[in-house]
N, CA, C and O atoms as a GROMACS GRO file, in nm:
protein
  452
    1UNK      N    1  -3.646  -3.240   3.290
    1UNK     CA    2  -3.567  -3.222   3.409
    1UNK      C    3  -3.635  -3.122   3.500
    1UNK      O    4  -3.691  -3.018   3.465
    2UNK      N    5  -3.624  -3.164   3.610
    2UNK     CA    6  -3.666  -3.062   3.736
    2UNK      C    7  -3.588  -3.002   3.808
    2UNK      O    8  -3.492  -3.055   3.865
    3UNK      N    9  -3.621  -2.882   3.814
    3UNK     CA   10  -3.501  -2.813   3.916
    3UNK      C   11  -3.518  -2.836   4.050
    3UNK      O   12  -3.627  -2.843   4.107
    4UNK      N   13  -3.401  -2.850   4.103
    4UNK     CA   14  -3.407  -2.867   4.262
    4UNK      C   15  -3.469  -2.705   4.342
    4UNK      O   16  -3.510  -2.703   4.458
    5UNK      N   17  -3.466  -2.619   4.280
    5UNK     CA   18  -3.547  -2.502   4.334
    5UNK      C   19  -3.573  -2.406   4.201
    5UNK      O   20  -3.484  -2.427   4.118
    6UNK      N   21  -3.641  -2.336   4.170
    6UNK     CA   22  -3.631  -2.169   4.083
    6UNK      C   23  -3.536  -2.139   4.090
    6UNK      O   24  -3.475  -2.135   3.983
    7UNK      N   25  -3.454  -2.097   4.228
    7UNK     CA   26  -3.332  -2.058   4.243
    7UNK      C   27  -3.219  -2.114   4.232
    7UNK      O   28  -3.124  -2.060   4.289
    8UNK      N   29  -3.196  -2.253   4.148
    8UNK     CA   30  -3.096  -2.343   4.169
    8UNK      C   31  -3.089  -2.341   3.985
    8UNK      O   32  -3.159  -2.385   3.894
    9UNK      N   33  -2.948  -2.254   3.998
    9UNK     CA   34  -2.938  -2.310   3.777
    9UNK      C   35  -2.915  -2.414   3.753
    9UNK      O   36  -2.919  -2.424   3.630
   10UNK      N   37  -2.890  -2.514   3.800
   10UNK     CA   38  -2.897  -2.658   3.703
   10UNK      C   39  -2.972  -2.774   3.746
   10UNK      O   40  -3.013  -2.790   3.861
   11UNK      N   41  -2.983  -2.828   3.681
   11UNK     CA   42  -3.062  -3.019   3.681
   11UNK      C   43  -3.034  -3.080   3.621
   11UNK      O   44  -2.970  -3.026   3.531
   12UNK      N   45  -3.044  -3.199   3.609
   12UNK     CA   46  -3.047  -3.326   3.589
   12UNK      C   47  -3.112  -3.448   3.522
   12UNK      O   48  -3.230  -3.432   3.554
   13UNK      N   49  -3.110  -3.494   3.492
   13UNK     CA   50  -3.199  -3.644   3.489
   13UNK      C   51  -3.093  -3.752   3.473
   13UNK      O   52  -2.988  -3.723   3.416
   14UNK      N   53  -3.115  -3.876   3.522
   14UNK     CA   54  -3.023  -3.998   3.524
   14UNK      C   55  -3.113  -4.102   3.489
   14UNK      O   56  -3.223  -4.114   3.544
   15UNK      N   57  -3.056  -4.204   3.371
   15UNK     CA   58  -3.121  -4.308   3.331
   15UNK      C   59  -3.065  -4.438   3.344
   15UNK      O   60  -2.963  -4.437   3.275
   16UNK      N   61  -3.081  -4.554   3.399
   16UNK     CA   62  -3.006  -4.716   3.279
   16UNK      C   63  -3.063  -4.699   3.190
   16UNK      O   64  -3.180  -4.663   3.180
   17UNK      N   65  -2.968  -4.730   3.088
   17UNK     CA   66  -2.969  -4.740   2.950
   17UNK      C   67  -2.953  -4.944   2.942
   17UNK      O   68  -2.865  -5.021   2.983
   18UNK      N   69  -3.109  -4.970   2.858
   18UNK     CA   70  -3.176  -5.077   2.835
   18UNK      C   71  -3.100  -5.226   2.928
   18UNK      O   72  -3.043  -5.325   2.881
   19UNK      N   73  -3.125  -5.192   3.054
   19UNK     CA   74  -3.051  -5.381   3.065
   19UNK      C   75  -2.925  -5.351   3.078
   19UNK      O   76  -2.860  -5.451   3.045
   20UNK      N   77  -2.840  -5.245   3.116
   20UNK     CA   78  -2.677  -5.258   3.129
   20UNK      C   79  -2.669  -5.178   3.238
   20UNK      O   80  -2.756  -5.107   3.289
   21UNK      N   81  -2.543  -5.198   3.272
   21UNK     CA   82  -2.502  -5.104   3.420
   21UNK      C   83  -2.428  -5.004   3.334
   21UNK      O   84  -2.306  -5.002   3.349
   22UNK      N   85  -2.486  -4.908   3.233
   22UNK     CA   86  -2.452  -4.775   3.215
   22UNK      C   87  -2.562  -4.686   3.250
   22UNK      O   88  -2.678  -4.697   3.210
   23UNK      N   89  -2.512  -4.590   3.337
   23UNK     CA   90  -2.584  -4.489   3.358
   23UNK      C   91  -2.595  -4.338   3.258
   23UNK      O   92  -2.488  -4.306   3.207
   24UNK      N   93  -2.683  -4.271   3.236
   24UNK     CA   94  -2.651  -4.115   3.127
   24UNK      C   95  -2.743  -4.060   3.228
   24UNK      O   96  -2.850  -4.092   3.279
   25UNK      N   97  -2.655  -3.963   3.235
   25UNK     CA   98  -2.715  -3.856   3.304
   25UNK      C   99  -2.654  -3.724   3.199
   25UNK      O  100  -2.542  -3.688   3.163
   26UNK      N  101  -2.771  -3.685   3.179
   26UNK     CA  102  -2.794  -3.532   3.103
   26UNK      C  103  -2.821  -3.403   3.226
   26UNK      O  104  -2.882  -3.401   3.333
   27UNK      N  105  -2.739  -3.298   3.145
   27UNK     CA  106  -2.702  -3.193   3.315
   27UNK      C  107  -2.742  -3.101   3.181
   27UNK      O  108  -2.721  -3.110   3.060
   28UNK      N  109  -2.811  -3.011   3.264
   28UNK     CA  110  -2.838  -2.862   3.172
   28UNK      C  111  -2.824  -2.730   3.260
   28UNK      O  112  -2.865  -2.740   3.375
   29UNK      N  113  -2.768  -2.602   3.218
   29UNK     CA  114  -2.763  -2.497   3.269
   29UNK      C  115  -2.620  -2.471   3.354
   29UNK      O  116  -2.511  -2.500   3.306
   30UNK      N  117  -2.629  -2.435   3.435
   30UNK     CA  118  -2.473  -2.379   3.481
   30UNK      C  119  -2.394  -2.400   3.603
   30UNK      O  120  -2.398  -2.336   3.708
   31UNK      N  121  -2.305  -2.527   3.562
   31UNK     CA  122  -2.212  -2.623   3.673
   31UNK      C  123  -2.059  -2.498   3.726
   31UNK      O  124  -1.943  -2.479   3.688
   32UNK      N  125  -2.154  -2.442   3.831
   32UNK     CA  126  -2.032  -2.406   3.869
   32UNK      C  127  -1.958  -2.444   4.051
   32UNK      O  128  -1.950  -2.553   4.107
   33UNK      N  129  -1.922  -2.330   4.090
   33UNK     CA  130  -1.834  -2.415   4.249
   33UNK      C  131  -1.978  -2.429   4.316
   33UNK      O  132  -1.967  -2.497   4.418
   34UNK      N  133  -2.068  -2.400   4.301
   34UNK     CA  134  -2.217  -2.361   4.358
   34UNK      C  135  -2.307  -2.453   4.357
   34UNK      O  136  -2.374  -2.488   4.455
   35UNK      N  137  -2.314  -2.505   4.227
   35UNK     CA  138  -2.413  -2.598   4.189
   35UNK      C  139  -2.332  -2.740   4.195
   35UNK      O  140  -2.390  -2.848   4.205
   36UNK      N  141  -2.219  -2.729   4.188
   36UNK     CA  142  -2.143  -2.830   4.149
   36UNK      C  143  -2.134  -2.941   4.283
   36UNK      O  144  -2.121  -3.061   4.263
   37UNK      N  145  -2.140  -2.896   4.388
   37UNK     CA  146  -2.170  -3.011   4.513
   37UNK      C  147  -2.280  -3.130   4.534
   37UNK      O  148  -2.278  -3.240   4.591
   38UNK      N  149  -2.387  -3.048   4.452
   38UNK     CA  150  -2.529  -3.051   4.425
   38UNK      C  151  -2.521  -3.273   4.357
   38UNK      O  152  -2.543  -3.388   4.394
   39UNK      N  153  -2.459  -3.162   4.209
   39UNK     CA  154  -2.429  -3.271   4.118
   39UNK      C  155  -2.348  -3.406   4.151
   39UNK      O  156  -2.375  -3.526   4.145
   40UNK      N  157  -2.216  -3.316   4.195
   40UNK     CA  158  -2.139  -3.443   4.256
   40UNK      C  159  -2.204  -3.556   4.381
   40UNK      O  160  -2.166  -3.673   4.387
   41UNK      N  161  -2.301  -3.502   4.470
   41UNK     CA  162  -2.349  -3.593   4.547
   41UNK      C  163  -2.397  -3.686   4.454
   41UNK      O  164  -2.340  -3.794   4.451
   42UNK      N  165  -2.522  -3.659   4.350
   42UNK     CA  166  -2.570  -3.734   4.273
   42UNK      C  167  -2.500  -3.844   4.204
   42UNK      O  168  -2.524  -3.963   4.185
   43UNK      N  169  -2.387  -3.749   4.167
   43UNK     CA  170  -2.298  -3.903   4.086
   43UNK      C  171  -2.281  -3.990   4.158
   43UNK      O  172  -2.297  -4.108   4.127
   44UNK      N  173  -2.232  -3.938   4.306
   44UNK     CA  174  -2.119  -4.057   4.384
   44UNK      C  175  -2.268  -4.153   4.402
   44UNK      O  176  -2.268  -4.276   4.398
   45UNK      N  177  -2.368  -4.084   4.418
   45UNK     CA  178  -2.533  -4.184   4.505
   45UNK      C  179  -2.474  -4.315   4.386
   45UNK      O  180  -2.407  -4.414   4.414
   46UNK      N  181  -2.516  -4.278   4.273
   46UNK     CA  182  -2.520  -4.353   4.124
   46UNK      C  183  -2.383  -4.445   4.094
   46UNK      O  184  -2.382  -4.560   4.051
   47UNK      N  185  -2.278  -4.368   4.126
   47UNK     CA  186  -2.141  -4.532   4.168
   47UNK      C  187  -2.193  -4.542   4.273
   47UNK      O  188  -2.285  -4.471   4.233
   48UNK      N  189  -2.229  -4.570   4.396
   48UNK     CA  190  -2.253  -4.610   4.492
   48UNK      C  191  -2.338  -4.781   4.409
   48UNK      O  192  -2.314  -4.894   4.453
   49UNK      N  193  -2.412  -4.758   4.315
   49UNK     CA  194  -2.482  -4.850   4.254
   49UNK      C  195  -2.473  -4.941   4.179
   49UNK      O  196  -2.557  -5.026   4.151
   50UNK      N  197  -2.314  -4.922   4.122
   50UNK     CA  198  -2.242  -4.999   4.105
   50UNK      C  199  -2.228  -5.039   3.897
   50UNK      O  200  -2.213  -5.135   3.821
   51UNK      N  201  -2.245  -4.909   3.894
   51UNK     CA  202  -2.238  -4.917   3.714
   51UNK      C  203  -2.091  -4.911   3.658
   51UNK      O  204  -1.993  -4.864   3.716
   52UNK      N  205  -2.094  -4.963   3.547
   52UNK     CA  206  -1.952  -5.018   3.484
   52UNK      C  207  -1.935  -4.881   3.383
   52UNK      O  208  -1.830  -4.870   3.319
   53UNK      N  209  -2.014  -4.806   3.374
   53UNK     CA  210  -2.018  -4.705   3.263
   53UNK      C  211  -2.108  -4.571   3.324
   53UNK      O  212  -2.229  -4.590   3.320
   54UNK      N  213  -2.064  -4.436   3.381
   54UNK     CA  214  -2.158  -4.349   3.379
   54UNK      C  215  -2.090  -4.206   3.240
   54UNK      O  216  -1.980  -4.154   3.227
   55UNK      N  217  -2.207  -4.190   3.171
   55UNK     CA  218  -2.206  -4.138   3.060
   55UNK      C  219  -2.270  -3.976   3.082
   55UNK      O  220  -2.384  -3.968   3.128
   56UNK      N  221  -2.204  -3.864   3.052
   56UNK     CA  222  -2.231  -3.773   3.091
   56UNK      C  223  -2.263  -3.621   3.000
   56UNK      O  224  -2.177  -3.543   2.960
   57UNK      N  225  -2.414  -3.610   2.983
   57UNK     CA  226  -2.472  -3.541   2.855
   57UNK      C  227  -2.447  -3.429   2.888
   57UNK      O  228  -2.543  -3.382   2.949
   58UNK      N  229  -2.325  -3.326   2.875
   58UNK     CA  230  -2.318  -3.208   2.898
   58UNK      C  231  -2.299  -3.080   2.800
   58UNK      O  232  -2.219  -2.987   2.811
   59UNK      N  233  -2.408  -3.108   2.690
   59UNK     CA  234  -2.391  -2.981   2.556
   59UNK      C  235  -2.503  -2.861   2.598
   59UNK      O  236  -2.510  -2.747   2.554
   60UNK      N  237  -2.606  -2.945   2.722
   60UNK     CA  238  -2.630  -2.822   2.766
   60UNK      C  239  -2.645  -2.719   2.871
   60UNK      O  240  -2.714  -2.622   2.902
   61UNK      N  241  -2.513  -2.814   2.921
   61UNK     CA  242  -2.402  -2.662   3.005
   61UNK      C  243  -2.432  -2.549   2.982
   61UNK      O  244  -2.481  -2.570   2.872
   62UNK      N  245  -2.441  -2.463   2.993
   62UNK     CA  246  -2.412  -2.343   2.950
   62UNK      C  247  -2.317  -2.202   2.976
   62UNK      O  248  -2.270  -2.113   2.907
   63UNK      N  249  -2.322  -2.248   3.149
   63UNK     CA  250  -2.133  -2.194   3.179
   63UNK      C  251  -2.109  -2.266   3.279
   63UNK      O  252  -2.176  -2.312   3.372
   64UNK      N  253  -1.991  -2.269   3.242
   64UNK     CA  254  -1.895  -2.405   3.339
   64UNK      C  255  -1.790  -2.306   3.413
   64UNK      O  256  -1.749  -2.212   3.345
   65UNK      N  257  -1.747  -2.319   3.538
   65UNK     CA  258  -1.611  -2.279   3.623
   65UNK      C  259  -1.562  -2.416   3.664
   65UNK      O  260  -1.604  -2.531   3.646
   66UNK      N  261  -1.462  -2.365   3.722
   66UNK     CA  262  -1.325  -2.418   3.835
   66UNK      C  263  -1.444  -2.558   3.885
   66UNK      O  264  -1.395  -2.670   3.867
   67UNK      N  265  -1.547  -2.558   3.927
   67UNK     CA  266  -1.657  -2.620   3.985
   67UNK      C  267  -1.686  -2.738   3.921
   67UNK      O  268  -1.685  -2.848   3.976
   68UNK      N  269  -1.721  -2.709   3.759
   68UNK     CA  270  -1.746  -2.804   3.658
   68UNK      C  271  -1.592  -2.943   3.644
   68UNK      O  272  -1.576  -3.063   3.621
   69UNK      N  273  -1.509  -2.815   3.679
   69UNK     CA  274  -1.380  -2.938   3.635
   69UNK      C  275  -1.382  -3.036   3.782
   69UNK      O  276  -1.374  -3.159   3.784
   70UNK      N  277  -1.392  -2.961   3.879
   70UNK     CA  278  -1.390  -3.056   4.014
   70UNK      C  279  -1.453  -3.159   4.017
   70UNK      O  280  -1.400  -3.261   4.059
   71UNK      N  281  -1.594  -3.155   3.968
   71UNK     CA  282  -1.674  -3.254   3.966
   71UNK      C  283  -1.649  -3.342   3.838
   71UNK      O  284  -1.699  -3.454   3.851
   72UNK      N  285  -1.596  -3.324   3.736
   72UNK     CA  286  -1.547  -3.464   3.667
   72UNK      C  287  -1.394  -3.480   3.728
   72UNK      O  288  -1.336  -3.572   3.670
   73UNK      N  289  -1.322  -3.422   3.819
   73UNK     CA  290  -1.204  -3.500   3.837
   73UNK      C  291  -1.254  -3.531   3.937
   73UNK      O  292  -1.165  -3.611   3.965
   74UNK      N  293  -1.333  -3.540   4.035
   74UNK     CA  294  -1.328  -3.614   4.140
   74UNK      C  295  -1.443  -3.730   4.120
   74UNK      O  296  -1.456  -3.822   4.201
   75UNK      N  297  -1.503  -3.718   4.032
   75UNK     CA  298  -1.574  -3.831   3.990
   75UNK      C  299  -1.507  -3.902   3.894
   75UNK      O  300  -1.560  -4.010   3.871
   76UNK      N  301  -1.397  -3.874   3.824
   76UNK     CA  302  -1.344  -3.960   3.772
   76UNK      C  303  -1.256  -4.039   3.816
   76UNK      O  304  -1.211  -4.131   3.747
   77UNK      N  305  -1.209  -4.011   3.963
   77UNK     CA  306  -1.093  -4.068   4.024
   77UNK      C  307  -1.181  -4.151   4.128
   77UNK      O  308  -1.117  -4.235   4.191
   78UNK      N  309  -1.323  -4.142   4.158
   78UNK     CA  310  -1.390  -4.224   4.260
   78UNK      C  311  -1.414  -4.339   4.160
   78UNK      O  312  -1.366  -4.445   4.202
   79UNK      N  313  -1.481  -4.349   4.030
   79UNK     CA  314  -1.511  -4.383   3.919
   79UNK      C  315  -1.410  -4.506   3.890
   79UNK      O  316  -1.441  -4.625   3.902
   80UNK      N  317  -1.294  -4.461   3.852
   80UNK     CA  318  -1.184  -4.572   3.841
   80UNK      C  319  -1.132  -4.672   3.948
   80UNK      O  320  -1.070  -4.777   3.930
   81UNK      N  321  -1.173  -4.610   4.073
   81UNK     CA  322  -1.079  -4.705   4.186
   81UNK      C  323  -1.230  -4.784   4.209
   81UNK      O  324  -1.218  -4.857   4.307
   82UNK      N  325  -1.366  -4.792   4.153
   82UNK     CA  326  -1.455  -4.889   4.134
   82UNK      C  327  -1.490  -4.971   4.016
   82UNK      O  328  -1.586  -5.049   4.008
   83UNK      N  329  -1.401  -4.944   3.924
   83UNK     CA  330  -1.385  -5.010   3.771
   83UNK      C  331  -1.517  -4.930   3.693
   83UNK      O  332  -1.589  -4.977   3.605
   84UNK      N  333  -1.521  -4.843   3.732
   84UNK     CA  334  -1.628  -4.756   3.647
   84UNK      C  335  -1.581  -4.699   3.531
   84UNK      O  336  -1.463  -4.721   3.559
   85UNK      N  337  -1.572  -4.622   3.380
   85UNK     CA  338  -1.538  -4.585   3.310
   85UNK      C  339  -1.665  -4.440   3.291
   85UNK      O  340  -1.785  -4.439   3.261
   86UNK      N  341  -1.549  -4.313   3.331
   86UNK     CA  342  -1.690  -4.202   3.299
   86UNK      C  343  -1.657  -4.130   3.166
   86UNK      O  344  -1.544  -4.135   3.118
   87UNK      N  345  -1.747  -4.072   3.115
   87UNK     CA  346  -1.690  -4.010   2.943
   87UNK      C  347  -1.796  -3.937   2.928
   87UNK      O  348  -1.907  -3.988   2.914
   88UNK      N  349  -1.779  -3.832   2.929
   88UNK     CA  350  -1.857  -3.699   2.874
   88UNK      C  351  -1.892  -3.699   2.750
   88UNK      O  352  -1.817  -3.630   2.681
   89UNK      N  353  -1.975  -3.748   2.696
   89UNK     CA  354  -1.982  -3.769   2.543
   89UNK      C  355  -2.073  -3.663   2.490
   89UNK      O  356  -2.171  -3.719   2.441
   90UNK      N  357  -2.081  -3.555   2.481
   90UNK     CA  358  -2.111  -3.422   2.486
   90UNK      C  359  -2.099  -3.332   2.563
   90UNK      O  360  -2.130  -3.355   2.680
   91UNK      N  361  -2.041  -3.180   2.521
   91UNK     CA  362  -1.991  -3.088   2.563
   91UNK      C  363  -2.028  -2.963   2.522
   91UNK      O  364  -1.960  -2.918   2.430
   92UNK      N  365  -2.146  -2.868   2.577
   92UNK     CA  366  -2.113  -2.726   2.562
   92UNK      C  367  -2.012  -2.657   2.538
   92UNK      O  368  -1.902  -2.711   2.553
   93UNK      N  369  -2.020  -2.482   2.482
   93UNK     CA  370  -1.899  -2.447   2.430
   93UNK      C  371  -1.772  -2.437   2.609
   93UNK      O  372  -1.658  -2.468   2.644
   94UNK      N  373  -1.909  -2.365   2.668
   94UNK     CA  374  -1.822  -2.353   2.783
   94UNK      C  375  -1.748  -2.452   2.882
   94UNK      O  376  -1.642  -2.440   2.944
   95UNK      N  377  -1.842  -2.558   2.874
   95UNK     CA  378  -1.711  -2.666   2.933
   95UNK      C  379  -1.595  -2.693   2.827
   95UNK      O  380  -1.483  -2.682   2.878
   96UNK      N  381  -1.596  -2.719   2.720
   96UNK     CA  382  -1.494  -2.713   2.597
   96UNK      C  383  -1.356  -2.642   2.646
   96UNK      O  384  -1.243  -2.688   2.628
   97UNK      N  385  -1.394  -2.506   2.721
   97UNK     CA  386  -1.296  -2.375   2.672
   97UNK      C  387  -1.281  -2.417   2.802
   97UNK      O  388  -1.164  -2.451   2.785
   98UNK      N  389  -1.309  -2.455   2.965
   98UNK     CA  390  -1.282  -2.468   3.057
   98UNK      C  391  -1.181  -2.606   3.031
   98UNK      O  392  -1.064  -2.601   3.067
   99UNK      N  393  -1.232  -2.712   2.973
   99UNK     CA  394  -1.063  -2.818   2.982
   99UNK      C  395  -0.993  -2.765   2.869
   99UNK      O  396  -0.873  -2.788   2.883
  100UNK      N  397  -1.022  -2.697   2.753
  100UNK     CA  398  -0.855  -2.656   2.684
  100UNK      C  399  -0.810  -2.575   2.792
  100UNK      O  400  -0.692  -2.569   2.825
  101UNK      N  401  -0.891  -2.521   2.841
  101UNK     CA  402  -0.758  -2.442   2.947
  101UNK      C  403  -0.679  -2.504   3.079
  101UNK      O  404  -0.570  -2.470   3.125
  102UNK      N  405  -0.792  -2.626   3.134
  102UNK     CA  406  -0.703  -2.688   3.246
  102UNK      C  407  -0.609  -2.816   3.220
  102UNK      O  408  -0.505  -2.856   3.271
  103UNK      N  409  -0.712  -2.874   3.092
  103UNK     CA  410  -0.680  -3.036   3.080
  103UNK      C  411  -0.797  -3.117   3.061
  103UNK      O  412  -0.919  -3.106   3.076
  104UNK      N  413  -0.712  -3.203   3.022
  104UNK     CA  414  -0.831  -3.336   3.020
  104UNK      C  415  -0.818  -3.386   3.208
  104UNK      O  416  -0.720  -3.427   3.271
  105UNK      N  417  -0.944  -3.363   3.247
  105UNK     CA  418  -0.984  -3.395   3.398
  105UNK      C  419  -0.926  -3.554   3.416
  105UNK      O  420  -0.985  -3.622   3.332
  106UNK      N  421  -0.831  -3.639   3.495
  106UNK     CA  422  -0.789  -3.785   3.505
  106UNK      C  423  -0.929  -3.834   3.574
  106UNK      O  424  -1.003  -3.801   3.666
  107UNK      N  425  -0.918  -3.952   3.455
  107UNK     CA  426  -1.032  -4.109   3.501
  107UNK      C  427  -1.153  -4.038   3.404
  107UNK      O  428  -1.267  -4.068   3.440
  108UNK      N  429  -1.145  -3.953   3.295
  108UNK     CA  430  -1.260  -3.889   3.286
  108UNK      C  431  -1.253  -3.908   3.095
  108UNK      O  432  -1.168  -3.830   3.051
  109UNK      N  433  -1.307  -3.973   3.004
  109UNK     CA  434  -1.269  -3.993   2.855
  109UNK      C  435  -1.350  -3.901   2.792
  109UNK      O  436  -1.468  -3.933   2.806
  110UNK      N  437  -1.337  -3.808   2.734
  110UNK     CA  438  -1.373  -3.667   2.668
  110UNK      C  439  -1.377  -3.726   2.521
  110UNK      O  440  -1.276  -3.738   2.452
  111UNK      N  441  -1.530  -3.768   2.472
  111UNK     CA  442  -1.570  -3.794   2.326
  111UNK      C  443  -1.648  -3.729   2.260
  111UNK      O  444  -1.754  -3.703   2.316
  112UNK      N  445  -1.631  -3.680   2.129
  112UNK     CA  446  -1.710  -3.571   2.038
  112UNK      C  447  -1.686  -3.471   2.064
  112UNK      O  448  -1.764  -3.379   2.037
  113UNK      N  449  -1.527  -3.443   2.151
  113UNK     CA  450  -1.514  -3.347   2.202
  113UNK      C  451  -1.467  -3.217   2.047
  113UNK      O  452  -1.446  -3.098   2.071
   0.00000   0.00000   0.00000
């Protein structure tokens, strides 16, 4: 993964996975109200494209805010009204402790949690 600057804590990478309209995108370092606009453009580019599945590698988060939850609820609610299904299928400790405390984010399926 490449950072969008030195000065920017997090990145990315986004893949299809073999021949299907699922997308994984693996996020590392620290989704907060800051970085988190960053990310969310990226997702919406990626439904814009029209995948039935975006899958979201986040164990290496490493601190999550208010920011982190925005961007899976508002990607999970763009997500569903295009028949998309999104699911975080890994989770750092700190996103973990950020939804026991708010919730499970809606349109958003939290596995291995």
């Amino acid at each position: 993964m490449t950072a969008l600057s030195p000065a920017f804590p997090l990145t990315w990478s986004s893949e299809t996975l073999g021949g299907t309209r699922t997308v994984l995108v693996a996020v590392e370092g620290e989704l907060d109200r800051h970085t988190a606009p960053a990310l969310c453009d990226h997702l919406q580019w990626l439904l814009a494209g029209g995948p039935t599945r975006l899958i979201l590698d986040t164990a290496a988060v490493s601190f999550a805010d208010i920011g982190a939850f925005g961007v899976l609820s508002d990607i999970g609610r763009a997500a569903r009204s295009r028949g998309c299904d999104v699911v975080v299928a890994a989770a750092g400790p700190s996103l973990r402790r950020l939804v026991g405390i708010l919730g499970e984010p809606a349109g958003v399926t939290l596995e291995s949690w």
